[in-house]
C-alpha positions, 0 to 999 in steps of 0.5 A: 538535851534529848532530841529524836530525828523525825527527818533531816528539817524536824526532830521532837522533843519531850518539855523545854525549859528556857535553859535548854533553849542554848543547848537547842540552838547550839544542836543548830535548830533554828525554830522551835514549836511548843505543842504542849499547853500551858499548865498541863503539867504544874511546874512546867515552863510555860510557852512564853519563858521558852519564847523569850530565851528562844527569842533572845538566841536568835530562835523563831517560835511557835506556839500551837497547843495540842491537848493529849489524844485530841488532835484537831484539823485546825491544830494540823492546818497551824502546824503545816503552816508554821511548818512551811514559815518557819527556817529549819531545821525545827525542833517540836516538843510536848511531854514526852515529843509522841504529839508532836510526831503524830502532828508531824505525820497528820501533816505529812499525809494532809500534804499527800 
């Protein structure tokens, strides 16, 4: 599974699929936040197939769709809250984990 670091509680990812969600917590994240819509890309595990094997590992989940180059206020005041709710550390993915760091910064700097 390939993972970049953000800080010590976030990393991203680009798309999950059920069977990576062993290997997700076996890296000893605790939470997982898909910012990928379903049906983005055909083929694609939707959000709640991540959901039930997350579930089912004893992961929390989130679900907050972003569309690509479109983040919006209410996508940032979702991810702050899911942020602050969730045990860490967390691991954020979308296609490529590029949305999921800028909503990590936008959050950051809401924050400031």
């Amino acid at each position: 599974m390939n993972f970049q670091q953000i800080t010590s509680d976030y990393s991203v990812a680009p798309q999950l699929s059920a069977a990576d969600v062993k290997a997700v917590a076996a890296a000893g994240f605790k939470s997982i936040i898909c910012n990928r819509p379903d049906a983005e890309h055909p083929g694609e595990a939707p959000a709640d197939e991540v959901r039930a094997a997350a579930e089912k590992a004893g992961l929390e989940f989130r679900y907050i769709p972003v569309i690509s180059g479109q983040i919006t206020p209410q996508n940032v005041a979702d991810q702050a809250a899911a942020l602050a709710g969730l045990p860490g550390p967390v691991l954020a993915y979308c296609r490529s984990g590029a949305r999921c760091t800028n909503l990590f910064g936008l959050v950051q700097q809401q924050r400031r």
